[in-house]
N, C-alpha and C positions, 0 to 999 in steps of 0.2 A: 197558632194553635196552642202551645207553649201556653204564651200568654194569658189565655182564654183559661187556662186552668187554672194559672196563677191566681187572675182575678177572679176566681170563682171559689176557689179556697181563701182567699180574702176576706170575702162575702160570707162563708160559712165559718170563718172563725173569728165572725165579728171586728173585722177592723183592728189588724193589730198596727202599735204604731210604727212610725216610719221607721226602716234598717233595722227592723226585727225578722225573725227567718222566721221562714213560714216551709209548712213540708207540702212536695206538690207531687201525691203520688201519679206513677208515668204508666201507660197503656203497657210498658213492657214487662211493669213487676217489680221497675230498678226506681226508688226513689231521688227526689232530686229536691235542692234547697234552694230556697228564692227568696231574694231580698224584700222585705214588703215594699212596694213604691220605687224598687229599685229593678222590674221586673226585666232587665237585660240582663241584670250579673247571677245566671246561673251556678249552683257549686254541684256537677255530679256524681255520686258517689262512687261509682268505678273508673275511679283516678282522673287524671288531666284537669285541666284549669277550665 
C-alpha cells in the first residue's frame, strides 16, 4: 500500500531523479520520506529508523 503511494507521488511530482526524497503524505496525518526508486528505505518522522 505504502508503495502504491510512493509511486503515485512519483507520478504527480513528475519523476524526480533517482535517491531524491520525495514526501509521501500517510492516511494518519504523520508524514513520511521515501527514496525516489528506492521505495523500501522508508524515513519516518516520529523517530526510529
Amino acid at each position: 500500500m505504502i508503495e502504491d503511494k510512493i509511486k503515485e507521488c512519483v507520478r504527480r511530482s513528475g519523476h524526480p531523479r533517482p535517491g531524491s526524497r520525495i514526501l509521501v503524505a500517510m492516511s494518519g496525518g504523520k508524514d513520511s520520506f521515501a527514496v525516489a526508486f528506492g521505495l523500501k528505505r522508508l524515513e519516518v518522522g516520529t523517530g526510529g529508523r
